[in-house]
N, C-alpha and C positions, 0 to 999 in steps of 0.2 A: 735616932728615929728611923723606923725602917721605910723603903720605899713603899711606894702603895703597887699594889701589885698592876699588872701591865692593863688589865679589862680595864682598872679604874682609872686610869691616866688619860690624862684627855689629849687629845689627838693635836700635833706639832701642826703652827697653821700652812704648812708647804707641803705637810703628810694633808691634808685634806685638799689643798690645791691639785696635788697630784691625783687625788681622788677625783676631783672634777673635769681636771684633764683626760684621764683614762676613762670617765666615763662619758666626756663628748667625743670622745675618739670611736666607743661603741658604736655610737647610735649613728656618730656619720657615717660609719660603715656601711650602718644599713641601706642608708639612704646613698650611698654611693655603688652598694652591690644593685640596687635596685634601676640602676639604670644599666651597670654592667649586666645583668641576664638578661634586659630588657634589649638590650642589644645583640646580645647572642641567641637569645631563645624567642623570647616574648613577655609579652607581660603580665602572662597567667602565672608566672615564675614566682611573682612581686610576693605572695604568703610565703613561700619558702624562704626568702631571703629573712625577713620578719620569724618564721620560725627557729631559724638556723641562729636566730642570735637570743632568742628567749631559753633555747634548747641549750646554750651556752651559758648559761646565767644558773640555769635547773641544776646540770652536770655539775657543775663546780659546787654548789651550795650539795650534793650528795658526798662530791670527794671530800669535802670538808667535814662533813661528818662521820665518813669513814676513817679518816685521817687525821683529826684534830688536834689531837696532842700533840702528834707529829711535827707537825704541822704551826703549831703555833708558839711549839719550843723552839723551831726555824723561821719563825717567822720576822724577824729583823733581816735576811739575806735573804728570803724565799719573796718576800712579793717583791724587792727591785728586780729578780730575776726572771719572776713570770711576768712582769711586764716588757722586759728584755723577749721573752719566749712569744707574749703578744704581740711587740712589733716584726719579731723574724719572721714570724707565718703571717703575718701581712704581708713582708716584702717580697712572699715568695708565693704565694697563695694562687695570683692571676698567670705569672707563668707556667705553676703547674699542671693547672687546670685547665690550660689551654696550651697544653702538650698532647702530643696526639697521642699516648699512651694514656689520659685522661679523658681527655677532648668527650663530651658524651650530647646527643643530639635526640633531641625529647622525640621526635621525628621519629628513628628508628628505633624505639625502644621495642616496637612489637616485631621488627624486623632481624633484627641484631642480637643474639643472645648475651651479647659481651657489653652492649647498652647500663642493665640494671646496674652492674658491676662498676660501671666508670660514672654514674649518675649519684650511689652511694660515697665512689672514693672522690669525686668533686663536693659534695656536700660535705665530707670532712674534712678537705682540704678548708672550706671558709669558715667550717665549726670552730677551729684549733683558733682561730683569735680572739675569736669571742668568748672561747672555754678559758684560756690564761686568764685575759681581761677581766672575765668578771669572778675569775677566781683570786685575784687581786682584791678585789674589791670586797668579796665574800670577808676576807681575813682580818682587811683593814676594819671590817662591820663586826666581827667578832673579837680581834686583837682589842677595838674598843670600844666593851659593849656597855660599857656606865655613858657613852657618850654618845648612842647608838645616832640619836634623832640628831645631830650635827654630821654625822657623816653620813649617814641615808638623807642631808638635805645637801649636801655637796654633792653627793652622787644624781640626785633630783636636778640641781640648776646645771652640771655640767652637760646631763643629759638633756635638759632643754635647750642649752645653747649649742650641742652637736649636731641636733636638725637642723640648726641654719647655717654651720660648718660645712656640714655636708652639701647644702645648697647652694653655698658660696664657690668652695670646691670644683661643683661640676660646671659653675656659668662662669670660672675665670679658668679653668686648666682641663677640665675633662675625666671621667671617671678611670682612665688607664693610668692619667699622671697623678692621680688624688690620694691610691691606694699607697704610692710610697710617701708621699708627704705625711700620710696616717699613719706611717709605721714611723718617722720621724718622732711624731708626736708621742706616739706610743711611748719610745727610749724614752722621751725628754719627760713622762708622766713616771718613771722609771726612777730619775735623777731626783725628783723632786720626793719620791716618795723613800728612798734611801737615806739612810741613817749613818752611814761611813764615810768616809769620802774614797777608799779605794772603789767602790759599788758606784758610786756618783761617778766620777774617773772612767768606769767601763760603760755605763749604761750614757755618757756622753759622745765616747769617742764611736757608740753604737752607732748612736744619733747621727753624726757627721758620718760617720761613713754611709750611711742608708740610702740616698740619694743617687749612692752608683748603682742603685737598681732600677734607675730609669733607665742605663742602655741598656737592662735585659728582661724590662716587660714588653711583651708581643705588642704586633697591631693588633688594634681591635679586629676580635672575627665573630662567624654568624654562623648559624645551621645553613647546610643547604637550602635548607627552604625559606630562608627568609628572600626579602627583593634585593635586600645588599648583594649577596653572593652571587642570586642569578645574573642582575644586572652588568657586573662585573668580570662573567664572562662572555658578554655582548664585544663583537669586532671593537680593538678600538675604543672602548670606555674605558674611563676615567673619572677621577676624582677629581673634581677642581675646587670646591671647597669646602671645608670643615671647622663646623662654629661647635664649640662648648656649648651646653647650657642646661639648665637645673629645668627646662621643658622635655630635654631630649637632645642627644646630639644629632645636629643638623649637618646633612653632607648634601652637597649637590654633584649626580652621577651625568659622564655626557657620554653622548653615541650615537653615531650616525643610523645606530642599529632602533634607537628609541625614536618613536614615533608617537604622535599625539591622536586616538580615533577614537573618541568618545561615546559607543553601543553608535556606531555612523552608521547610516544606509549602505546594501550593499548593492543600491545604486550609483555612489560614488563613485566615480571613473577618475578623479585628480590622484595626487599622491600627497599623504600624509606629510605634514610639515614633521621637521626634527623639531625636539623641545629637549631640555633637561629635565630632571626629574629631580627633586628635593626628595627627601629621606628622612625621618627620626627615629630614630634608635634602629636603622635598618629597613623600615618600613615603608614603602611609599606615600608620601605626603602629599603629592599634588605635582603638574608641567610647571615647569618654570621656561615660560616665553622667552626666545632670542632670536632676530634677524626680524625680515619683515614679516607684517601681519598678513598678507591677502593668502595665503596658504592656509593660515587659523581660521579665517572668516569661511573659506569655499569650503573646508570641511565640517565646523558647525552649522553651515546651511543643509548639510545633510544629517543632525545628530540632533537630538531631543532640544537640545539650546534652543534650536529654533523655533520650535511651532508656536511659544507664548509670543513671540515679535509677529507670526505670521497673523496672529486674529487679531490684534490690534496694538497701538503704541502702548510702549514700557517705559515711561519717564524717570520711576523712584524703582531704583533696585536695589532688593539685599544679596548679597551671596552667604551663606552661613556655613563656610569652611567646602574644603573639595577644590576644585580646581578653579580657582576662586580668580587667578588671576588670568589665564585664557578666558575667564565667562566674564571677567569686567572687561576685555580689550572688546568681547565679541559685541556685551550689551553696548557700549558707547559707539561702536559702528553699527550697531541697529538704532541708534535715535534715543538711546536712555542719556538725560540729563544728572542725574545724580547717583550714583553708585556707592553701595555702603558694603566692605567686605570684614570678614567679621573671623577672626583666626586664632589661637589659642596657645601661637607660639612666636614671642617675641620678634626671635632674630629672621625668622622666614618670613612673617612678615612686610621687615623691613626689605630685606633683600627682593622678594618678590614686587613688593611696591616700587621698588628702584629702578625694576625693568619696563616697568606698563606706563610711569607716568613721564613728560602727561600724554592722558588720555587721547585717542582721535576723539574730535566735533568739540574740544573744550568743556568735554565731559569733568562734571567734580566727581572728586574720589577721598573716599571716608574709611579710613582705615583702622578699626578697633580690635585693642587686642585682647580677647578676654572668650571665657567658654562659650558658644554660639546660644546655647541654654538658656545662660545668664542674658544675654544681651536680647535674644528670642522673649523671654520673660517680662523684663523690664524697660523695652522701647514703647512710645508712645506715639512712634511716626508710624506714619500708612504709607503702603507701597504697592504699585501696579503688580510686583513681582516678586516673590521671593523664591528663592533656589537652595532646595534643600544637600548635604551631601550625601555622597553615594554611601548608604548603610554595607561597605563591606571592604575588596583587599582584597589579599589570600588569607590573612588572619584572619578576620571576621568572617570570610565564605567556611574558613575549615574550621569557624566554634572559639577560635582561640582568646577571643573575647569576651566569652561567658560569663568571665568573672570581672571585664571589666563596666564600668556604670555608663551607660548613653542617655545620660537625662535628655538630650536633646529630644530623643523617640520616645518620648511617654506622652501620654494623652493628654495631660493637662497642659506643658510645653507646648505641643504641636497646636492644640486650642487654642494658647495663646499668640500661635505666631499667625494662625488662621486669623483671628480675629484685627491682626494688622493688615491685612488686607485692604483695598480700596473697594469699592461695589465697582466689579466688572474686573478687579484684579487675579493674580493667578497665582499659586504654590505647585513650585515644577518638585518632582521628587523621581528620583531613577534606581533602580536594584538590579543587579546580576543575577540571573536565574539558576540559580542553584541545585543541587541535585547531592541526596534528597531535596525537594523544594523546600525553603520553612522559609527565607528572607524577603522575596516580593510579597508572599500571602501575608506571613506576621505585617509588613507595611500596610499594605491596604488593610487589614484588621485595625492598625493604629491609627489610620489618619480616619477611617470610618467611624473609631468613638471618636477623636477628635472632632470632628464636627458635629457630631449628636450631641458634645460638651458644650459647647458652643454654640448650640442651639438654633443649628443648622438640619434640620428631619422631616422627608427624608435621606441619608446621607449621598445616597447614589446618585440623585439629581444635582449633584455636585461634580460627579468624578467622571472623568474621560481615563480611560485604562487606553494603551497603547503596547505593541508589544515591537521589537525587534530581535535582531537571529538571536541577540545574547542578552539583553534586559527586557525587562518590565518598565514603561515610562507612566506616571501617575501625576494627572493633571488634573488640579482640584481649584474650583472655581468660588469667588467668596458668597455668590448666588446662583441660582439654579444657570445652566446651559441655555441660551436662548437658541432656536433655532437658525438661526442664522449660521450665527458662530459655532455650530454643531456641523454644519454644512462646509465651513471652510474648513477646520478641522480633519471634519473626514475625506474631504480632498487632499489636504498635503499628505496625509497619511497617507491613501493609494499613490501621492505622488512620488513619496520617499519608501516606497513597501514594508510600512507597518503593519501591521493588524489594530485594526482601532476594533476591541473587543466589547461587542452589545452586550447589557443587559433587560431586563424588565422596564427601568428607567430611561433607557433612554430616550431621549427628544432629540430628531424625532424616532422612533423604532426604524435599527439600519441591519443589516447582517454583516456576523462578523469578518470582515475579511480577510480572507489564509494566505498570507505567505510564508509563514512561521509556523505551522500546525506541527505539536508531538505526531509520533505514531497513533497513540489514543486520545488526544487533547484532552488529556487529564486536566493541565494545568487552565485550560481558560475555563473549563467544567469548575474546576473550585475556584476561581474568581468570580463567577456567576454567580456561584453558593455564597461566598461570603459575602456580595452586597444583597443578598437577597433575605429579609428578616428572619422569613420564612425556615428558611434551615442554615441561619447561620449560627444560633447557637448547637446545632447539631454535628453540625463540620468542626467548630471548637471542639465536643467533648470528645469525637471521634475520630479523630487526624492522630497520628500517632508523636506528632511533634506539636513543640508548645505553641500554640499562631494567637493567644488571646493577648488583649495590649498591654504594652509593659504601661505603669502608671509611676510614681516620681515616689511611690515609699518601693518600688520593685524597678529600676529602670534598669533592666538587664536586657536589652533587647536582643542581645544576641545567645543569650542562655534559652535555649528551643529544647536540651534535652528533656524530654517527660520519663523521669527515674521509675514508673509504677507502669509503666510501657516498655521498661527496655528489651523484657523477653521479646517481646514483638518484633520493636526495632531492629534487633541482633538477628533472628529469621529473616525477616525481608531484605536486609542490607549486609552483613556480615559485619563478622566484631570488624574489623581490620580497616572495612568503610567505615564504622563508627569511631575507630578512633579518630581517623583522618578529616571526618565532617565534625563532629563536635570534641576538639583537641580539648580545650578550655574548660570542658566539663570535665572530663576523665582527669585532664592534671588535675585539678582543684580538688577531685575526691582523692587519688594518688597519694597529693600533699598532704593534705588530713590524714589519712587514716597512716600513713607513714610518719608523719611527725608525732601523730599518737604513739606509736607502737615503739618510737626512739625517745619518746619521753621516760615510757614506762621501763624499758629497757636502761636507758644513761640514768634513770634520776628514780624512777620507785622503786625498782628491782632490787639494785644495791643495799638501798636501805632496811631490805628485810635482814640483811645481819646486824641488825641493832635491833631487832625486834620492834614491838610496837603494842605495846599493854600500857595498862593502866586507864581510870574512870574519862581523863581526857581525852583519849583516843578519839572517839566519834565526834566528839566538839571540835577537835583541831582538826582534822577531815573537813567537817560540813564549812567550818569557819575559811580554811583558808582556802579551799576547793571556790567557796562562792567570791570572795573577794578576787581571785585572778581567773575565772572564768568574767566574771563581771566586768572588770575593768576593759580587758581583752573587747569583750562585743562590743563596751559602750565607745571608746576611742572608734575605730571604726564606722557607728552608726553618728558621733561627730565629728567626723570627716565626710562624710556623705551630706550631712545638712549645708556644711558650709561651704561646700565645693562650689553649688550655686551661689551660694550667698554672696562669696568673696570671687568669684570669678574664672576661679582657675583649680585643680587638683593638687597640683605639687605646693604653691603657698598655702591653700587650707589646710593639705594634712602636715608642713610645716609650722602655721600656726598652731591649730590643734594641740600637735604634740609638744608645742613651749611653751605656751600656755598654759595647759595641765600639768607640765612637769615642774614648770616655778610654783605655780599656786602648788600640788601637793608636795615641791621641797617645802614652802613655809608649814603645810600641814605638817607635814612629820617634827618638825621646832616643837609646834607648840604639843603633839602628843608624848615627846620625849621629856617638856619640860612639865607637864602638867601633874599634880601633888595627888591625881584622885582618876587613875587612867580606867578603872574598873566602871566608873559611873559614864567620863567617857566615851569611853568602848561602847557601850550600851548605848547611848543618846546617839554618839554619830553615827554609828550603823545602822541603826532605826535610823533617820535621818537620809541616808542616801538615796532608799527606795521611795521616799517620799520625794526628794529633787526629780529622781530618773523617772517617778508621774508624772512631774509637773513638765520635765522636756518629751514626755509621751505625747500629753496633749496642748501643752501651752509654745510650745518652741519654735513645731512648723509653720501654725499661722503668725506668728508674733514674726521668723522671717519673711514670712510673704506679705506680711503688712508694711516691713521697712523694707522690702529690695529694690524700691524708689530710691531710697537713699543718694548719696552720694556715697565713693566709695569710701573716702577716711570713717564717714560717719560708720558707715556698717560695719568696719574691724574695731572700731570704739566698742559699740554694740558688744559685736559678736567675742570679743579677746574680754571684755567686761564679763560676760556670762560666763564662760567658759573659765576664768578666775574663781567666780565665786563658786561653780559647779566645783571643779582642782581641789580647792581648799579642801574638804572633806576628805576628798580622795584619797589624801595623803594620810589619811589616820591611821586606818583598820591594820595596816599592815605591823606600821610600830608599837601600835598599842595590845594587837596581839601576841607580839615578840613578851612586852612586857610582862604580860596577864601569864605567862606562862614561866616564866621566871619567878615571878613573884610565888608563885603555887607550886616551887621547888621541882617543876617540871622540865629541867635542860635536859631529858634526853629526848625531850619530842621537839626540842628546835630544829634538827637537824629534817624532823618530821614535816616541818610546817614550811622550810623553806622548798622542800622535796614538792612538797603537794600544792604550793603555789604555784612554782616554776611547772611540774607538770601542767596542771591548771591554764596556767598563761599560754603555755605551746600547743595547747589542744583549743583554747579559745583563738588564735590567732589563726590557725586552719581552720578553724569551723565555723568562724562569722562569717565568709563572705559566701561560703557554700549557702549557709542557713538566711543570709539575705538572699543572697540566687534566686533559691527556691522557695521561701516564704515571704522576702520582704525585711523593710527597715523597722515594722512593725513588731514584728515578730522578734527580730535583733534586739530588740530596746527591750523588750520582754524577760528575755531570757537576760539580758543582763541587770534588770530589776531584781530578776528571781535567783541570780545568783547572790546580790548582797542583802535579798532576805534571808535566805539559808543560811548565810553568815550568822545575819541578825538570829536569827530562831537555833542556831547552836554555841549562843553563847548559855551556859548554866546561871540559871536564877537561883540565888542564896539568899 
């Protein structure tokens, strides 16, 4: 009896184990590169990383059809060995790239002509592991494709459980030591998936030997412009310590050179206290307090901190991230009885809290950890005070944030946190004045709908605007100004030389006072305009940057570029200032249209030597073009719902993506095993644009009716929907592999996986542009409309 040939053999259960290994080694990659750029560059990077591993999944499913026969007559020795080639260019990938003959600094790319060149040869240095890997995987999915839907569902649950790989990873060792423990796994995904045992034998003693490339991965390093770098050339600074963690790594920098002066008076005549400085991924995260206190207090007596204690007592205070623990030591020595600080990364919190308690006067102190958002959303307490943080950085002042979400700043948040207010209570809010301006004005544009949400109108009889040599302070009252408290107000202001800047509104009419005037007082001229009804939707349509409020389906507060303006822009400011003021946007279009252009080059290019004829052509197009564009936006737009929901970024889009990945592995079981895939294919496709309605309009309010909850209850909830949404997910893909097979079509597989993989790396650079700038609305849209296209080109017989 002859064997059955190799496609019909069903897969060895340690050949799929392997499968599952190598493919949670992918995915933690990602999520472990995702904090490594995050710490070298920033974290406009975070799609590149995400495309660099889709782009690798594309390419290999193109080699494979140039290659095939090749390829699959070698295919017993070729995939132990490209999983061997996966884990080598892991263990070498971070030292390369952080060779100074790679080393590439998004910073000088308009400066440096030698930039583009090291920015292309780093992206392929981290392409190459994920090109092996999922070229591994490609073969195993084709070596056996009678059994297709059991190994696309091992490849599904490994995948799902490499997002929590990768997050374990970075909060017990850190993303420098993670990368060779991944190339461990790699080997060991290697061994398992070998069929000899000399190839097991080699791909072991890989394994063990791997390890010695923990003494030759660098320290972590950073662009010049990040705060790590500069801080660390301050006299005398130092590192004192460094925590792991799947929030961000935490370092605390010290220096006699660092000083604590929060937009202070430059009436102050003391001298700034020394503080530490806490850091994630590079960034500065807030002072971390040490020695005595009376040097913190005599200089937030002269720094916005003060003027809420100076109009009256502060009993209940929130801090909502920012320098969270200098403003509790300050409120408990101004007479605040209960303090709630509110932070969004584990370990700094604790460590922070370690330093301040306990409190002076026997202050309590309430420490939650969780996104300030969430907690802004969902408290039910009132408080004399809340303290917003400072909307900026050097990231956020120079754009680099564009692309990341600040639900805290959206209209309906901010309304919510307003509306926790006590009567007579205060919301302090502060900005660096920037130049071009766009960050104080967009503020006060946001908190001004916020309380017209909120049904506080009109808004300006609310707000005391304040200015110092370097911020904006915005002090917003939960009822109108009485005069009185307008009068001490603009006393301390002349006392500490503010400018307390008049409007129409105020009580009672004062003039504004100049210590701070531009050359042309441009900037209090459009504070004036934008509380003023009158022409402030005119300053909106006319400003050349974006100032209207971000709202919670667009919470991009720091995305100001207006794309339909830039000729403007680029005249009044020059390119070179615009790259510098809005980084965040330029990367993010950058990443796009470059991970486009290396789709179509690595993965549809190639494939025109197979040509591409026949009546399926445009059906396998529309079909698999819409299923990975689709998928791409809608992942994406749920991670953005649950961020809130569940409290934090990194667990939601953790969840998220294990969630959909288990439910669509069982989806692919039952499409592989199913007697009638053609009827099917048909009903689930149709079928998913009907779900992707129903989380159009049923999802947002159904979260905001439960973010009462408690939390287990809400990941029941939320890990439940997000199951039953998965399951379907998993179809279209195998069942199109099928429908195409079955209609004697195998020269357009190689078609279909080209135009997916393209598809997915152009959907994962272009969701977050296309939220950016249109919204989560608009995201869910387009990836409706990508699995109707699906649906509308499959042929009716």
């Amino acid at each position: 009896m002859n064997a059955p040939p190799e496609s019909d053999s069903p897969p060895r259960l340690l050949e799929l184990g392997g499968v599952g290994l190598l493919s949670a080694v992918l995915i933690a990659l990602q999520v472990v590169l995702l904090q490594v750029f995050a710490g070298a560059h920033g974290h406009h990077f975070a799609n590149l990383v995400l495309s660099l591993g889709l782009l690798g999944f594309g390419a290999s499913g193109t080699l494979l059809a140039l290659c095939r026969d090749r390829l699959l007559a070698q295919a017993a020795t070729a995939i132990p060995l490209l999983a061997l080639a996966c884990a080598l260019a892991l263990a070498v990938a971070l030292p390369l790239s952080a060779s100074p003959a790679l080393r590439f600094d998004f910073w000088h790319l308009i400066l440096d002509g030698r930039e583009p060149g090291r920015l292309v040869a780093t992206g392929f240095v981290f392409f190459l592991p994920f090109f092996f890997g999922a070229l591994v995987l490609v073969l195993v999915l084709d070596r056996r494709a009678a059994s297709a839907g059991h190994v696309y569902a091992a490849n599904l649950a490994g995948s799902a459980g490499g997002g929590l790989l990768g997050l374990l990873l970075l909060e017990r060792i850190g993303a420098v030591t993670a990368l060779p423990v991944l190339a461990v796994l790699a080997a060991g995904a290697g061994c398992l998936l070998a069929s000899s045992l000399h190839l097991r034998i080699g791909c072991l003693v890989t394994a063990l030997a791997l390890p010695a490339m923990l003494f030759f991965s660098p320290p972590s390093w950073s662009s010049t412009y990040k705060d790590r770098h500069r801080l660390l050339l301050l006299p005398d600074s130092e590192v004192i310590f460094a925590l792991p963690s799947m929030h961000g790594k935490l370092e605390g920098i010290r220096s006699p050179a660092i000083r604590f002066a929060p937009a202070t008076s430059l009436r102050f005549t003391g001298e700034a206290p020394a503080m530490d400085l806490a850091l994630v991924d590079g960034d500065a995260a807030g002072p971390l307090p040490h020695g005595p206190s009376d040097a913190l207090h005599a200089i937030l007596d002269h720094a916005p901190s003060s003027l809420p204690y100076d109009l009256g007592p502060r009993h209940e205070v929130l801090l909502l991230g920012g320098p969270v623990f200098a403003e509790a030591l300050y409120a408990a020595h101004r007479g605040a009885s209960g303090i709630t600080l509110v932070l969004p990364h584990p370990r700094l919190a604790r460590v922070g809290a370690e330093r301040i308690t306990p409190l002076p006067n026997a202050a309590a102190l309430d420490v939650i950890v969780a996104d300030p958002a969430t907690v802004a959303a969902r408290t039910k307490s009132l408080y004399d005070l809340i303290v917003l943080p400072e909307p900026a950085g050097f990231g956020a002042d120079a754009g680099t944030g564009a692309l990341g979400e600040s639900p805290l700043f959206t209209v309906e948040i901010l309304a919510a946190t307003i509306d926790r207010l006590r009567p007579g209570g205060l919301l302090l809010a502060t900005s660096p004045i920037d130049h071009p301006t766009r960050l104080p004005l967009r503020l006060v544009s946001t908190l001004q709908a916020a309380l017209e949400a909120s049904g506080r109108s009109p808004a300006a009889e609310h707000f005391a605007l304040l200015r110092t040599w370097s911020h904006l302070v915005v002090l917003v009252r939960a009822d109108p100004w009485p005069e009185d408290e307008w009068h001490r107000l603009a006393e301390r202001a002349r006392h500490l030389n503010f400018d307390l800047i008049a409007t129409e509104s105020t009580v009672p009419p004062v003039p504004t006072q100049r210590y701070h005037a531009d050359e042309d007082d441009s900037f209090t001229e459009l504070l004036q305009s934008l509380l003023d009804p009158a022409s402030l939707q005119r300053l909106l349509a006319a400003y050349p940057f974006q100032l209207a409020p971000p709202t919670r389906d667009r919470p991009y507060f720091h995305q100001s570029l207006r794309w339909t303006r830039l000729r403007e822009i680029i005249d009044a400011f020059g390119w070179r200032d615009l790259v510098f003021s809005e980084t965040g946007s330029i990367a993010g279009l950058l990443t796009a249209v470059a991970t486009v252009a290396a789709a179509f080059v690595l993965i549809l290019l190639p494939l025109l030597r197979l040509g591409f004829r026949g009546r399926e052509r445009l059906p396998t197009v529309g079909f698999f073009l819409g299923i990975g564009l689709g998928y791409l936006f809608l992942q994406m737009v749920l991670i953005h719902r649950m961020t809130i929901y569940w409290g934090h970024p990194v667990p939601a889009a953790a969840g998220v993506i294990t969630a959909l990945l288990l439910a669509m592995g069982f989806g692919s079981l039952i499409a592989g095993a199913t007697v009638d895939p053609d009827r099917l294919l048909r009903r689930i496709t149709l079928a998913i644009p009907v779900l992707l309605l129903a989380v159009l309009l049923f999802l947002p309010p159904l979260l905001s009716a439960t973010l009462g909850w408690s939390a287990p209850w809400r990941w029941l909830l939320g890990l439940s929907l997000l199951i039953i949404l998965g399951l379907p997910l998993g179809m279209p893909f195998v069942l199109g592999l099928r429908r195409l097979r079955a209609l004697g079509e195998q020269r357009l597989l190689p078609w279909a996986w080209g135009i997916d993989g393209a598809a997915s790396v152009a959907g994962a650079a272009l969701a977050s542009v296309v939220a950016a700038q249109a919204g989560f609305t608009v995201a869910t849209t387009v990836a409706l409309s990508g699995y109707l296209l699906a649906w509308l080109s499959i042929p009716r017989r």
